[in-house]
N, CA, C and O of each residue as an XYZ file, in Angstrom:
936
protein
N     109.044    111.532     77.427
C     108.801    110.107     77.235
C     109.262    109.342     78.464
O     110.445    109.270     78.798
N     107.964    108.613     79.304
C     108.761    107.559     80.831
C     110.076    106.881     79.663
O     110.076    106.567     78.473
N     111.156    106.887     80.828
C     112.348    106.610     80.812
C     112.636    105.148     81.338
O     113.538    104.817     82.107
N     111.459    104.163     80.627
C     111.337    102.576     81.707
C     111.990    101.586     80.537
O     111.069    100.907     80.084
N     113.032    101.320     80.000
C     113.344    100.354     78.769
C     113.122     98.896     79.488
O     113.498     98.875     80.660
N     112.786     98.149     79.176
C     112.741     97.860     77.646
C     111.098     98.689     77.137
O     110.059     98.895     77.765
N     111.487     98.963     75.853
C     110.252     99.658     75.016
C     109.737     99.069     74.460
O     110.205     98.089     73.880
N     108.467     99.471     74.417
C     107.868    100.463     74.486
C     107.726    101.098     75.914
O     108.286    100.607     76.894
N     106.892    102.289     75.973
C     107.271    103.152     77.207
C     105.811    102.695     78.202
O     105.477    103.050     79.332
N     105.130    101.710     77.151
C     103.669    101.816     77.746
C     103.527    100.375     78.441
O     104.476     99.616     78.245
N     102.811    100.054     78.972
C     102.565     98.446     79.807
C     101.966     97.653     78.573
O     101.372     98.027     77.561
N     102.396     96.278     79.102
C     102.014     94.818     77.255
C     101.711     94.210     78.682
O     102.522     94.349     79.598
N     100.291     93.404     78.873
C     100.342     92.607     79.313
C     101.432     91.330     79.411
O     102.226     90.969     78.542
N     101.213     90.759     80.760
C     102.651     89.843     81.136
C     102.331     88.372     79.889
O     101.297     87.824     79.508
N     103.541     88.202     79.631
C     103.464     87.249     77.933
C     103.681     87.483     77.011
O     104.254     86.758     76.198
N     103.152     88.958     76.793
C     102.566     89.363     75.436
C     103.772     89.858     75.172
O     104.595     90.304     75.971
N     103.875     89.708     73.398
C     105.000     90.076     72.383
C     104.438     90.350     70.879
O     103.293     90.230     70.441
N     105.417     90.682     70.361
C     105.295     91.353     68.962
C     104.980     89.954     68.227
O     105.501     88.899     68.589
N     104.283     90.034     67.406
C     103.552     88.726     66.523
C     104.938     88.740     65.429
O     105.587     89.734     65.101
N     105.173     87.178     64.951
C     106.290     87.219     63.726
C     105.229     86.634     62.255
O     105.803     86.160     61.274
N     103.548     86.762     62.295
C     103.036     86.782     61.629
C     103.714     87.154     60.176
O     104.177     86.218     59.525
N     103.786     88.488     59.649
C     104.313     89.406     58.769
C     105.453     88.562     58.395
O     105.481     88.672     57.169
N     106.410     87.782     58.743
C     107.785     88.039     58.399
C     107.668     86.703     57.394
O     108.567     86.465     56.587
N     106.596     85.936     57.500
C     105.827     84.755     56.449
C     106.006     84.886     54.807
O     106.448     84.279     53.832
N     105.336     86.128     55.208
C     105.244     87.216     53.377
C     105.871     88.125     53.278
O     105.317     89.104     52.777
N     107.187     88.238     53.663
C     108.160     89.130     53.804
C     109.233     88.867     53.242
O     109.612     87.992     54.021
N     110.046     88.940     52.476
C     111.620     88.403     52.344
C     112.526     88.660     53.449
O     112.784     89.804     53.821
N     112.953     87.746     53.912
C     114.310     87.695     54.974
C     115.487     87.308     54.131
O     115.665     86.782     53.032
N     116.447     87.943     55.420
C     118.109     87.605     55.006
C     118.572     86.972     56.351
O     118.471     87.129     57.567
N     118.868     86.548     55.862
C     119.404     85.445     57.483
C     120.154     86.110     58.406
O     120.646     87.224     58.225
N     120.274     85.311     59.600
C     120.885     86.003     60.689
C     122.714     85.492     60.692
O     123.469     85.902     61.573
N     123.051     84.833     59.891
C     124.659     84.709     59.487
C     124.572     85.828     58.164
O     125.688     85.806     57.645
N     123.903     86.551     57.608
C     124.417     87.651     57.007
C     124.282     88.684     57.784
O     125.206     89.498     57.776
N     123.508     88.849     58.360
C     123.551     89.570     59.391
C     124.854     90.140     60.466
O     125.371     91.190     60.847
N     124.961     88.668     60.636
C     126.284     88.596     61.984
C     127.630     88.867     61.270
O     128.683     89.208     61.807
N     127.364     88.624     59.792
C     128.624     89.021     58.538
C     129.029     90.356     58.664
O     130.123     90.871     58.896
N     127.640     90.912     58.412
C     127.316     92.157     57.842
C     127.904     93.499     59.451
O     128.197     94.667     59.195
N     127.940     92.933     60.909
C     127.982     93.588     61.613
C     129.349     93.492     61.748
O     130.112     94.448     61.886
N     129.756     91.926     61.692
C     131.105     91.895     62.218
C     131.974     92.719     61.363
O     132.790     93.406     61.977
N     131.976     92.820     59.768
C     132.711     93.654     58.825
C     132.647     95.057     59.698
O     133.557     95.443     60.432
N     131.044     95.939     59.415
C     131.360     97.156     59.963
C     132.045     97.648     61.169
O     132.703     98.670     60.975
N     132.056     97.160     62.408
C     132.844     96.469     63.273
C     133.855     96.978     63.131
O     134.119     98.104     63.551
N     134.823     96.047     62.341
C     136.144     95.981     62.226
C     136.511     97.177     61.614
O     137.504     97.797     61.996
N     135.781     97.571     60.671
C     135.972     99.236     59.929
C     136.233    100.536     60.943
O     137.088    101.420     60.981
N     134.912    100.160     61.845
C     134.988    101.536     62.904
C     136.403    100.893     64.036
O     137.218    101.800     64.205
N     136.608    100.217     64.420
C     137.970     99.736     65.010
C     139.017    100.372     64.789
O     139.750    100.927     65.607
N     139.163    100.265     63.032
C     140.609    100.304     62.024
C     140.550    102.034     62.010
O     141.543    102.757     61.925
N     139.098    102.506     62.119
C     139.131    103.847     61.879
C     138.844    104.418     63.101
O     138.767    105.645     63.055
N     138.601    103.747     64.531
C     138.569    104.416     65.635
C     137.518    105.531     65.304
O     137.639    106.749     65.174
N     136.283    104.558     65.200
C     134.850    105.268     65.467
C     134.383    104.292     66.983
O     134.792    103.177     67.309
N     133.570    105.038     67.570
C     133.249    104.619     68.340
C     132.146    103.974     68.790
O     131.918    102.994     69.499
N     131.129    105.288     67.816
C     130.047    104.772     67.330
C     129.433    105.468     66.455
O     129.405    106.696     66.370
N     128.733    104.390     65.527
C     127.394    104.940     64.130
C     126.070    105.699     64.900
O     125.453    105.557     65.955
N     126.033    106.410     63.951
C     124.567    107.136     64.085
C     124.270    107.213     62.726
O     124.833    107.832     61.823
N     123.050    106.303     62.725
C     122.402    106.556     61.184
C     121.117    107.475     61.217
O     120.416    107.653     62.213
N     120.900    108.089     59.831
C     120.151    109.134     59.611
C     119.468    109.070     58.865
O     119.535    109.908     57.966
N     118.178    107.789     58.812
C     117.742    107.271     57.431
C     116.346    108.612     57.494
O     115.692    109.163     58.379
N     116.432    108.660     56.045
C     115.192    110.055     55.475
C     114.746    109.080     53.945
O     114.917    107.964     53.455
N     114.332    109.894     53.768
C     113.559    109.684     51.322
C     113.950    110.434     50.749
O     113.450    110.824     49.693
N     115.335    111.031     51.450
C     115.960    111.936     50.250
C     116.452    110.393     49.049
O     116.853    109.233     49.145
N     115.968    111.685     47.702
C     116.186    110.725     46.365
C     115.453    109.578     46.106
O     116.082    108.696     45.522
N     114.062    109.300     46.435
C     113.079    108.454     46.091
C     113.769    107.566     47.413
O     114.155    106.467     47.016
N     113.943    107.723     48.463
C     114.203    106.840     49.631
C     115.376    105.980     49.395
O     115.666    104.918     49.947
N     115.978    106.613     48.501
C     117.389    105.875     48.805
C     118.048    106.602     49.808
O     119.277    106.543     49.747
N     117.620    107.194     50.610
C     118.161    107.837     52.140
C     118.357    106.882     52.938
O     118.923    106.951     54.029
N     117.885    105.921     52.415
C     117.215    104.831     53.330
C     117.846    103.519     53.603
O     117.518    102.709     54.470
N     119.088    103.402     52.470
C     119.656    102.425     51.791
C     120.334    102.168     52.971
O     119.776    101.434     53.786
N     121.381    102.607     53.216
C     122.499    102.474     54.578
C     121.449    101.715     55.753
O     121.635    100.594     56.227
N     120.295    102.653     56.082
C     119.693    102.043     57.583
C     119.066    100.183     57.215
O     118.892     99.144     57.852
N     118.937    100.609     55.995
C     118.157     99.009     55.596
C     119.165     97.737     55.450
O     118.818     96.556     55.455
N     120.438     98.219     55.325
C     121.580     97.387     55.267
C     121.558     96.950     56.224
O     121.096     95.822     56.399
N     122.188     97.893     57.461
C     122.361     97.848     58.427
C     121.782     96.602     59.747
O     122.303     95.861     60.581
N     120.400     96.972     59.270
C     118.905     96.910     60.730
C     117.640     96.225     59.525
O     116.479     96.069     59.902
N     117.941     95.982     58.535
C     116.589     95.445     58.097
C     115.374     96.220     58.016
O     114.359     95.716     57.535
N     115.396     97.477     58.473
C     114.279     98.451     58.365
C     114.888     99.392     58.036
O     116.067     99.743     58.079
N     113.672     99.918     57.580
C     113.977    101.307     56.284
C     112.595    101.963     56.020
O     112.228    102.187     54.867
N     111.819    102.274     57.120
C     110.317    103.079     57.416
C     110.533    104.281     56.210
O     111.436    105.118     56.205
N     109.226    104.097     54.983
C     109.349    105.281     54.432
C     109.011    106.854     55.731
O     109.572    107.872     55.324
N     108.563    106.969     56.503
C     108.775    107.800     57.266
C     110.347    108.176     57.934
O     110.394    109.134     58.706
N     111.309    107.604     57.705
C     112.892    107.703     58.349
C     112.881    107.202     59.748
O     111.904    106.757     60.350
N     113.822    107.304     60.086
C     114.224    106.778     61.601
C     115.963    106.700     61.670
O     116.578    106.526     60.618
N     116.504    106.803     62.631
C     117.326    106.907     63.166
C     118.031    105.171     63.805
O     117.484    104.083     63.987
N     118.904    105.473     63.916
C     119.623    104.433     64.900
C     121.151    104.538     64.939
O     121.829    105.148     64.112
N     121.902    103.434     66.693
C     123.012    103.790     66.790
C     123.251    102.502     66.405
O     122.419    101.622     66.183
N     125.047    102.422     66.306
C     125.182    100.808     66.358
C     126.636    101.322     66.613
O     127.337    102.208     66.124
N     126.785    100.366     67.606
C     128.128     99.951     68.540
C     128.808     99.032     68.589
O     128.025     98.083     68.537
N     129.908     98.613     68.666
C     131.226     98.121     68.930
C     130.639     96.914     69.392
O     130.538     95.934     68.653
N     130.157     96.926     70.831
C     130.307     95.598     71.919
C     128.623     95.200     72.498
O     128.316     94.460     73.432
N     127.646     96.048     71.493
C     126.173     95.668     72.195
C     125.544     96.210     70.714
O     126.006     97.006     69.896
N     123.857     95.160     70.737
C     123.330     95.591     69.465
C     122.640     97.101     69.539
O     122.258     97.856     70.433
N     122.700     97.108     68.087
C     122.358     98.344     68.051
C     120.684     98.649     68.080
O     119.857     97.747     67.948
N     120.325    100.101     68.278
C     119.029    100.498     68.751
C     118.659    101.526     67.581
O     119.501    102.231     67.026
N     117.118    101.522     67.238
C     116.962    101.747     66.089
C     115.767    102.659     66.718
O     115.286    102.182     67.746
N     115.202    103.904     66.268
C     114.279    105.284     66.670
C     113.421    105.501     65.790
O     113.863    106.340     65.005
N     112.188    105.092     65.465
C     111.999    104.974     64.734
C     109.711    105.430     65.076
O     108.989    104.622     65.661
N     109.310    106.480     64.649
C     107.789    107.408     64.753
C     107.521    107.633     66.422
O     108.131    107.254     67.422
N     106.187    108.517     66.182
C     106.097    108.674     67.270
C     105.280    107.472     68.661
O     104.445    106.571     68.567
N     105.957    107.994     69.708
C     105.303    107.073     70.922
C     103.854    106.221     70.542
O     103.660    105.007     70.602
N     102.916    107.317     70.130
C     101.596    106.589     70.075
C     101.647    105.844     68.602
O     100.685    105.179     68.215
N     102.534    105.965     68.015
C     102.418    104.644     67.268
C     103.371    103.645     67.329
O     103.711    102.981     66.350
N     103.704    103.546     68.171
C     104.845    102.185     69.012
C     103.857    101.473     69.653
O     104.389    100.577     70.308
N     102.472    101.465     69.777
C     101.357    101.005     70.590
C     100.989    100.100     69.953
O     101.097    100.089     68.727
N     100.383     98.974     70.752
C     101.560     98.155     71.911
C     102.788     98.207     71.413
O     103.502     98.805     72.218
N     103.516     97.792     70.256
C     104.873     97.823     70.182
C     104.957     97.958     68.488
O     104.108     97.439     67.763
N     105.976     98.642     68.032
C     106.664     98.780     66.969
C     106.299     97.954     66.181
O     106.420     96.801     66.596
N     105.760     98.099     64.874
C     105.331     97.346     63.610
C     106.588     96.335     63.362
O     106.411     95.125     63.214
N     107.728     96.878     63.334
C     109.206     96.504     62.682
C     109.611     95.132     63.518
O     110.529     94.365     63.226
N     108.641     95.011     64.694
C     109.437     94.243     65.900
C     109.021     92.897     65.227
O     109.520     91.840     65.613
N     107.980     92.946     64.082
C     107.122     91.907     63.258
C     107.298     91.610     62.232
O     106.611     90.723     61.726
N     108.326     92.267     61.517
C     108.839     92.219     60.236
C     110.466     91.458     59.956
O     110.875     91.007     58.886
N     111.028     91.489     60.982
C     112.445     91.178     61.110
C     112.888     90.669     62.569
O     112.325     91.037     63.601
N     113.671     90.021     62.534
C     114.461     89.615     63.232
C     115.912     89.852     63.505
O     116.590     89.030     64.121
N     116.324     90.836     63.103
C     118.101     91.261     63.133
C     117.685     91.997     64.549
O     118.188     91.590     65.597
N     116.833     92.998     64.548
C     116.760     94.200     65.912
C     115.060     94.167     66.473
O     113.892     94.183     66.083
N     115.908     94.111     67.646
C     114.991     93.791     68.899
C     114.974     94.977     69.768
O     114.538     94.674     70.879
N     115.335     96.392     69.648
C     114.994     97.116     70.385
C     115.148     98.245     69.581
O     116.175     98.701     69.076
N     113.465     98.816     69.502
C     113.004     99.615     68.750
C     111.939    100.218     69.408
O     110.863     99.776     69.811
N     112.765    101.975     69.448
C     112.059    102.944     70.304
C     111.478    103.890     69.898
O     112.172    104.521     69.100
N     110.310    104.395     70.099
C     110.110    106.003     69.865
C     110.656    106.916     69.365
O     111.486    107.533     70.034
N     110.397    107.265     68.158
C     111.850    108.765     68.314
C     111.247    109.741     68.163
O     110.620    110.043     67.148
N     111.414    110.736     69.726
C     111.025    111.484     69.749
C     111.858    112.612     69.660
O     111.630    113.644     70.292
N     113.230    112.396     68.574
C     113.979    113.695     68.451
C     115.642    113.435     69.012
O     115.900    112.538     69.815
N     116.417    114.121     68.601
C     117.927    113.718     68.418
C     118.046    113.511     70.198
O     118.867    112.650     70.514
N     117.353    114.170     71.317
C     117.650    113.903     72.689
C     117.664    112.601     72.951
O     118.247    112.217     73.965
N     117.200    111.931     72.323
C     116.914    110.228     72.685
C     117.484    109.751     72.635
O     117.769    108.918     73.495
N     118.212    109.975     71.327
C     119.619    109.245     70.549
C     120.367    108.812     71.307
O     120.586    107.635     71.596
N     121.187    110.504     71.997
C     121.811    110.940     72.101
C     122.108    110.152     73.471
O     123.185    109.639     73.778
N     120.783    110.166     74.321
C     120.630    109.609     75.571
C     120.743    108.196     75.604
O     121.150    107.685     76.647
N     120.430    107.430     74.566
C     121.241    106.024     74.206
C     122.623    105.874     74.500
O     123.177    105.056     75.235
N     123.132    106.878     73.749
C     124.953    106.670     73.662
C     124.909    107.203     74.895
O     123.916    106.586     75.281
N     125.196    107.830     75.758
C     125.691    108.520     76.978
C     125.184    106.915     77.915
O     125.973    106.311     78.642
N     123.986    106.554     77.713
C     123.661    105.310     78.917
C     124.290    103.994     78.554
O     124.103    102.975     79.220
N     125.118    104.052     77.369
C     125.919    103.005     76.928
C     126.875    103.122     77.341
O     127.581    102.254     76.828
N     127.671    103.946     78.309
C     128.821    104.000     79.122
C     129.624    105.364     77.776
O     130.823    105.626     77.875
N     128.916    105.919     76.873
C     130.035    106.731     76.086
C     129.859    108.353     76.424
O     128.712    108.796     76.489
N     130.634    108.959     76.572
C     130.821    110.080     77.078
C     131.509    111.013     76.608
O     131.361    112.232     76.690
N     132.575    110.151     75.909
C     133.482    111.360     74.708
C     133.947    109.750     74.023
O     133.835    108.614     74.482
N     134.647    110.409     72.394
C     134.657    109.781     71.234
C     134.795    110.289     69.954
O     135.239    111.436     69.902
N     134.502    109.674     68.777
C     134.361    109.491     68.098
C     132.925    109.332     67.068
O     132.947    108.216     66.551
N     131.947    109.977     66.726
C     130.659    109.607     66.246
C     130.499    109.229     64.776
O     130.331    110.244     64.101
N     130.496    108.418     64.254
C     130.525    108.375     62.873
C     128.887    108.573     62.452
O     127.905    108.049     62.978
N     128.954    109.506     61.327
C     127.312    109.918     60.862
C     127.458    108.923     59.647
O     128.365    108.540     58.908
N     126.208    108.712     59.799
C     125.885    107.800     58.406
C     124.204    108.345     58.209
O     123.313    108.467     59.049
N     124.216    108.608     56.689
C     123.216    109.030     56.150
C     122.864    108.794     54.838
O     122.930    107.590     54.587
N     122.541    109.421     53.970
C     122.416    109.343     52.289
C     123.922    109.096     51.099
O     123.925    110.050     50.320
N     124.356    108.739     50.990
C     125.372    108.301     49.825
C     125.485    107.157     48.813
O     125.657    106.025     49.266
N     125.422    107.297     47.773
C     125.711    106.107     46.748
C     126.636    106.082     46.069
O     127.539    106.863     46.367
N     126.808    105.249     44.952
C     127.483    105.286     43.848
C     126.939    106.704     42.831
O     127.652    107.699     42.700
N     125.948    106.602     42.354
C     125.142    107.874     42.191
C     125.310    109.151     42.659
O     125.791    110.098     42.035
N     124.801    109.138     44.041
C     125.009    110.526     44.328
C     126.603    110.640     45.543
O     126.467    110.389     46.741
N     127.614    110.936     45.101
C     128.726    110.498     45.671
C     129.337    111.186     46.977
O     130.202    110.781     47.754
N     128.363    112.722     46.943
C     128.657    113.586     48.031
C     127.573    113.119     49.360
O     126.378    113.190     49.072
N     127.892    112.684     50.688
C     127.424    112.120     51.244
C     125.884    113.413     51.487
O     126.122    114.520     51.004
N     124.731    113.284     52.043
C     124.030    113.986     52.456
C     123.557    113.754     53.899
O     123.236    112.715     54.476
N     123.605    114.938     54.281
C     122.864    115.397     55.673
C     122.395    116.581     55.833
O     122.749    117.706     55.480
N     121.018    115.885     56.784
C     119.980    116.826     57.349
C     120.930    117.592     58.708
O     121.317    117.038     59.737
N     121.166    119.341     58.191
C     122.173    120.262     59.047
C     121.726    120.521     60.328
O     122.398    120.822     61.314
N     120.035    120.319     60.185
C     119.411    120.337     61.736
C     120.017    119.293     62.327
O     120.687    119.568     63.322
N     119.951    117.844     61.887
C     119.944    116.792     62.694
C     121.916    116.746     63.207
O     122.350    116.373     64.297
N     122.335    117.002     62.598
C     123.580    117.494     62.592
C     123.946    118.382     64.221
O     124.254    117.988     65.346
N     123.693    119.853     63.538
C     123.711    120.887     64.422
C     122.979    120.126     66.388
O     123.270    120.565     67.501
N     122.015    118.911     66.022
C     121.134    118.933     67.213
C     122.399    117.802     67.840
O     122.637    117.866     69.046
N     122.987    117.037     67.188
C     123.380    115.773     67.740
C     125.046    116.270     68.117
O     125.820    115.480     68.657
N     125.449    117.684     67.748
C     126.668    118.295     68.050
C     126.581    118.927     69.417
O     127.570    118.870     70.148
N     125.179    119.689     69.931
C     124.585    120.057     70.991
C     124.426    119.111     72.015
O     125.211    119.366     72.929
N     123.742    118.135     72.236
C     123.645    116.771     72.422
C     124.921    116.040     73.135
O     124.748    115.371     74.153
N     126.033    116.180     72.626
C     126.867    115.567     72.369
C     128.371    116.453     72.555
O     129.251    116.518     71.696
N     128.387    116.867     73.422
C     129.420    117.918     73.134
C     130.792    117.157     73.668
O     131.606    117.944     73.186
N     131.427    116.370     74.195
C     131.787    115.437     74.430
C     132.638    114.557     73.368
O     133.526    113.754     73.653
N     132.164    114.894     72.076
C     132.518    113.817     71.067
C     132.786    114.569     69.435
O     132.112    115.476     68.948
N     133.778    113.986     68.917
C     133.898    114.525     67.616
C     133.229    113.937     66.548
O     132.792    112.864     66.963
N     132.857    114.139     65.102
C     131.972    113.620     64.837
C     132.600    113.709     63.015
O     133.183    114.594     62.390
N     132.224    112.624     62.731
C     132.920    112.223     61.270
C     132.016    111.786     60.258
O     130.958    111.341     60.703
N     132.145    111.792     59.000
C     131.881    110.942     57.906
C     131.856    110.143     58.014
O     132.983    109.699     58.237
N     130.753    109.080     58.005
C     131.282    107.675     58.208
C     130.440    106.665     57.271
O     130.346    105.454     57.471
N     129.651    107.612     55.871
C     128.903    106.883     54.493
C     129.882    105.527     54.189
O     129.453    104.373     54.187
N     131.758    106.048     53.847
C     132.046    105.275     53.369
C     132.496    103.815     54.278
O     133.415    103.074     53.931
N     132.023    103.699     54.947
C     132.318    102.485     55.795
C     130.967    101.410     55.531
O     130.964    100.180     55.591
N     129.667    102.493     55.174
C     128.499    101.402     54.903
C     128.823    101.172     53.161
O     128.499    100.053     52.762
N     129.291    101.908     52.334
C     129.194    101.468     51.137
C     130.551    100.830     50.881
O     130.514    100.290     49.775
N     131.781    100.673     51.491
C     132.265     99.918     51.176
C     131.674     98.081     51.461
O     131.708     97.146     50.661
N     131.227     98.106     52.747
C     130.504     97.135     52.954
C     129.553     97.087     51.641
O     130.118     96.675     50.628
N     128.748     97.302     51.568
C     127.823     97.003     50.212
C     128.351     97.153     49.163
O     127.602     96.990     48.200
N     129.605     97.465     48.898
C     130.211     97.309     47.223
C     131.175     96.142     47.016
O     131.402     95.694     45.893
N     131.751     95.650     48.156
C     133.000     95.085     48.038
C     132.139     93.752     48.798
O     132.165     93.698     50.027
N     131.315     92.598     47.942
C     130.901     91.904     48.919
C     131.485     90.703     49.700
O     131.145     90.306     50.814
N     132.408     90.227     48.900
C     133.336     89.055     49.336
C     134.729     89.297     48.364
O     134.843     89.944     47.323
N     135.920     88.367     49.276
C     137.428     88.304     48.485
C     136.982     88.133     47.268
O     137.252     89.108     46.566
N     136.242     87.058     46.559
C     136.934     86.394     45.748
C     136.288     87.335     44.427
O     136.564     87.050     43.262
N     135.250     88.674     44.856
C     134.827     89.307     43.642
C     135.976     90.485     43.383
O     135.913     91.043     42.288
N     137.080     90.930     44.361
C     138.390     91.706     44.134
C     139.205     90.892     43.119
O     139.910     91.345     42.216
N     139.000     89.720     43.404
C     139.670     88.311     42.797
C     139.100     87.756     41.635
O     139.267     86.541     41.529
N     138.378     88.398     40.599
C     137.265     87.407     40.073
C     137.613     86.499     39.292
O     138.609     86.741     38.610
N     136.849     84.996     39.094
C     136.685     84.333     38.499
C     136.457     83.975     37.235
O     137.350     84.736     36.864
N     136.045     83.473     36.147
C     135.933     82.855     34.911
C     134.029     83.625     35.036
O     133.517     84.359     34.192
N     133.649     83.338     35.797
C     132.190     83.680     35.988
C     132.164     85.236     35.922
O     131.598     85.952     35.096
N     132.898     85.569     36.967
C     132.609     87.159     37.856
C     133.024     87.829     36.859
O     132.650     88.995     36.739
N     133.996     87.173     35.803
C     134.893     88.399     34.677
C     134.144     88.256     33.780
O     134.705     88.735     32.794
N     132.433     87.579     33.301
C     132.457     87.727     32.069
C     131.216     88.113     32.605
O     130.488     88.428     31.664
N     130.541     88.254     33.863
C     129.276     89.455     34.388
C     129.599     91.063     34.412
O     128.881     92.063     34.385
N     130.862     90.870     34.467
C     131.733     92.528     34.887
C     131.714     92.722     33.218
O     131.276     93.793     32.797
N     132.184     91.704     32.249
C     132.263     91.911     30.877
C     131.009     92.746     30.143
O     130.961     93.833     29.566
N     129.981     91.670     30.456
C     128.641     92.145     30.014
C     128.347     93.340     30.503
O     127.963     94.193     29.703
N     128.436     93.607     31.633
C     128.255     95.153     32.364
C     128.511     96.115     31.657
O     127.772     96.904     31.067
N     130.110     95.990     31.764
C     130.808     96.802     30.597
C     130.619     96.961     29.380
O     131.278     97.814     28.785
N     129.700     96.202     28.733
C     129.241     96.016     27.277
C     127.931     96.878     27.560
O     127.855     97.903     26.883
N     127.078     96.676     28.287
C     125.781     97.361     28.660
C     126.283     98.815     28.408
O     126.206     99.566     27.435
N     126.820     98.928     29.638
C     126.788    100.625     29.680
C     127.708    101.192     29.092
O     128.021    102.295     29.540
N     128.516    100.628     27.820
C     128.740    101.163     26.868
C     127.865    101.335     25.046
O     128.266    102.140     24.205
N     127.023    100.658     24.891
C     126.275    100.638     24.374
C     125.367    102.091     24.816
O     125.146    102.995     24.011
N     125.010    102.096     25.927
C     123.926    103.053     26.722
C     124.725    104.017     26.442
O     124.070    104.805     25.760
N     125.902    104.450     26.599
C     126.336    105.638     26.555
C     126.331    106.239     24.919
O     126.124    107.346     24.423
N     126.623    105.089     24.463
C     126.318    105.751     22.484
C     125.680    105.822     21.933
O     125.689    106.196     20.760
N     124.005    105.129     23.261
C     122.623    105.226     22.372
C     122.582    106.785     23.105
O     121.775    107.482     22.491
N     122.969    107.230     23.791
C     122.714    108.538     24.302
C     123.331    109.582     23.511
O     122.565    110.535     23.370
N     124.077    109.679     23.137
C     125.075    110.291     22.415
C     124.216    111.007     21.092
O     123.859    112.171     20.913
N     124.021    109.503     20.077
C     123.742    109.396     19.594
C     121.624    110.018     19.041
O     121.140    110.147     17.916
N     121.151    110.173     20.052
C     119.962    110.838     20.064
C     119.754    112.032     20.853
O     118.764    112.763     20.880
N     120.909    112.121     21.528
C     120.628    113.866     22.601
C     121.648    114.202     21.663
O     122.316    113.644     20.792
N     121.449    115.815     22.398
C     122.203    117.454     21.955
C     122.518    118.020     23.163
O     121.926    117.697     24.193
N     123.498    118.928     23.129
C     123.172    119.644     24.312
C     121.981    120.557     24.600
O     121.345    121.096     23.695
N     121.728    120.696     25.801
C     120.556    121.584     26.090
C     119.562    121.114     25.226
O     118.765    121.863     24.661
N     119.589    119.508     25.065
C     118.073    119.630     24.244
C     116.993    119.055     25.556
O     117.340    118.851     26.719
N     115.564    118.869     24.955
C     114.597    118.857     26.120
C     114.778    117.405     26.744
O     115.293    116.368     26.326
N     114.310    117.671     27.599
C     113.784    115.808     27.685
C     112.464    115.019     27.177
O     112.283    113.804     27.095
N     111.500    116.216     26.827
C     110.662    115.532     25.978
C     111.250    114.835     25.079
O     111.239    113.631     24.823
N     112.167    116.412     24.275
C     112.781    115.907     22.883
C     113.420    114.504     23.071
O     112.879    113.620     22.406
N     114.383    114.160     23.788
C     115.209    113.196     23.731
C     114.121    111.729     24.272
O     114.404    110.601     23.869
N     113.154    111.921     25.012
C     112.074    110.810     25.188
C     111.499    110.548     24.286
O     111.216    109.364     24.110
N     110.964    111.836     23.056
C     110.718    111.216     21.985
C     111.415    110.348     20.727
O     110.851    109.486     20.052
N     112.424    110.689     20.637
C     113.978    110.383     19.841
C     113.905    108.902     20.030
O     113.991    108.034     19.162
N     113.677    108.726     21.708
C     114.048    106.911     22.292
C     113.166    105.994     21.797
O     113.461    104.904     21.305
N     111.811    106.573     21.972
C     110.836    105.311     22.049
C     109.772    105.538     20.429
O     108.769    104.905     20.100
N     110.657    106.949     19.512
C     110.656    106.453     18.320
C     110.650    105.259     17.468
O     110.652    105.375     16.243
């Protein structure tokens, strides 16, 4: 791939830019949640002496692979994509191949948080991001698939194994729980809650206790899931 940034790798006539058409009929989140949302993670990789994120968005689990990169960057390509995000410069997001970055990246039209969105043509690229960002040895925090749900973080062992090769220079960590604490814990005052916040947490708690004794109550063990689909909507 020519090595000419800014990207795309191909010539845009002089003027020409990504249309913000799309972003009309789109839902946005503003750029002060945004600047929220970076400065928190930020301070996390600081406190935990990461140096830098590498996200690993995929459709593992109906595309909740995807959840972390969409927090993050506002995009979340059911095809996956990659991106870094750093300390002291925005982050860069990797995302299909070259000939469909032509003229430029769909995403560059959809959002406004990230403005530099490249090709990914494979963990060398990445990799070649962080090294031209002045980093050379470190700290790498992986970020990939984790929820409340599925609690054991997931990763692709290729993409892993390629970005350890890549990268030899740098140690390389867990770093799911730094995006889901960000997305669980959204402000003080819900650690703190209110007259409001305690009687939404109430109802919650009323929900999925109910749910748990309508379950109870119509499954067996080892019974089917037909069986128990029929039982429900009996």
């Amino acid at each position: 791939m020519p090595q000419n940034p800014p990207y795309p790798p191909n010539p845009l006539p002089e003027g020409a830019k990504p249309t913000k058409e799309p972003m009309k009929y789109l839902p946005q989140l503003s750029l002060k949640e945004r600047d929220s949302r970076w400065d928190g993670i930020r301070k996390k990789m600081l406190l935990a002496r990461i140096d830098v994120l590498v996200f690993m968005g995929n459709d593992a689990f109906w595309d909740m692979g995807l959840a972390n990169l969409r927090y993050v960057t506002q995009i979340g390509p059911k095809g996956g994509a990659h991106a870094v995000f750093f300390i002291d410069r925005d982050p860069i997001v990797f995302h299909s191949r070259p000939h469909m970055n032509r003229p430029t990246n769909y995403h560059l039209s959809t959002q406004d948080w990230i403005h530099d969105v490249r090709p990914m043509s494979g963990v060398p690229d990445v990799a070649a991001a962080i090294k031209d960002a002045g980093l050379t040895k470190g700290t790498v925090g992986l970020v990939s698939f984790g929820s409340a749900i599925i609690t054991t973080p997931t990763f692709f062992h290729g993409d892993v194994l390629n970005y350890e090769k890549e990268l030899p220079g740098f140690k390389f960590t867990d770093a799911n729980w730094v995006i889901e604490q960000m997305r669980l814990i959204k402000a003080a005052r819900i650690s703190n809650p209110g007259i409001l916040e305690r009687l939404v947490i109430w109802v919650g708690n009323l929900l999925i206790s109910v749910g748990q004794k309508t379950r109870e109550r119509v499954t067996v063990p080892r019974q089917t899931y037909l069986d128990s689909a029929a039982r429900f909507t009996a």
